[in-house]
C-alpha positions in Angstrom: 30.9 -17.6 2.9 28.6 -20.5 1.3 28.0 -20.7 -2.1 24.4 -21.3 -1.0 23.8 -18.3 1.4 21.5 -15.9 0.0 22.5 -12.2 -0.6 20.9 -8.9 -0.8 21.6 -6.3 -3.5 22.6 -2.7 -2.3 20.0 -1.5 -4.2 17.4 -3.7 -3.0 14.9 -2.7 0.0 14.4 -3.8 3.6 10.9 -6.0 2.8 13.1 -8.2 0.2 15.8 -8.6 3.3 13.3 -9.6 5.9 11.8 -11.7 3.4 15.1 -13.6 2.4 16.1 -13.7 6.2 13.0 -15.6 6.8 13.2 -18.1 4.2 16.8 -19.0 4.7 16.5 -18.5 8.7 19.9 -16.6 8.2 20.7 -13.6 10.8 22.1 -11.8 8.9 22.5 -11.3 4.7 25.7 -10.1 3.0 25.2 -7.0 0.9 26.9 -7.1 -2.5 27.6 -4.6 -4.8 24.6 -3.4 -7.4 27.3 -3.7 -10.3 29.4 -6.4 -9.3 27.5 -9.1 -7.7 29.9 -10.8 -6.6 31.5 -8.3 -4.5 30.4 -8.0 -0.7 29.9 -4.7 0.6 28.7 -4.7 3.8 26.8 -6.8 6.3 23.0 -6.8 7.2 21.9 -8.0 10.3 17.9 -8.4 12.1 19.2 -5.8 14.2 19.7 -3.2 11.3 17.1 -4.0 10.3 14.8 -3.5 13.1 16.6 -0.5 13.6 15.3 0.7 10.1 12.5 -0.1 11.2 12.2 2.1 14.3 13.3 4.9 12.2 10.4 4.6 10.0 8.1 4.1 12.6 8.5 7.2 14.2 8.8 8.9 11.4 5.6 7.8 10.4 3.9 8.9 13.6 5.4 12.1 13.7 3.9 12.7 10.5 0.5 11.4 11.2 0.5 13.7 14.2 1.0 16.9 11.3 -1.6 14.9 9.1 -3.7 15.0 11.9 -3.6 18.5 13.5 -3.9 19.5 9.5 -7.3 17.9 9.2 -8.2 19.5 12.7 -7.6 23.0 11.6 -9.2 22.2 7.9 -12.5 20.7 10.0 -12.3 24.0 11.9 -12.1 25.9 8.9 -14.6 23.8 7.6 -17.1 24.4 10.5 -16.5 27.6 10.5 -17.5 28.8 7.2 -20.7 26.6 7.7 -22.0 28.9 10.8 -20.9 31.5 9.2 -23.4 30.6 6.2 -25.8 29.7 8.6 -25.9 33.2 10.5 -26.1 34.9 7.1 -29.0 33.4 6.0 
């Protein structure tokens, strides 16, 4: 390995990868240890990281389809009680 090729920490996250990736135009980033920097712990490729990515994506939209039917039954709820005022008074 270069002395010059950057490295990511295993405590740091995926924006500060992409971001390093970018800068450096490197495919991939060693990972090094959080306590001993200079000891390499793994590999991180565009591929993992994409991959991380996709993860999160769907995880996301699975739970904005539960956000979504939540608000649904609330507005329901919501609607209801209103005709329900409305056929009281």
């Amino acid at each position: 390995m270069e002395q010059n090729t950057p490295t990511i920490g295993s405590n740091d996250n995926l924006a500060k990868a992409v971001e390093l990736m970018s800068k450096s135009e490197e495919e991939f980033l060693p990972v090094v240890s959080a306590t001993e920097k200079s000891r390499i712990i793994g590999l991180l490729t565009y591929k993992d990281v994409l991959t991380a990515y996709k993860i999160h994506l769907k995880e996301n939209q699975e739970a904005g389809i539960n956000l979504s039917l939540k608000r649904q039954r609330i507005k329901i709820l919501v609607r209801g009680r209103q005709l329900i005022h409305k056929t009281k008074d």
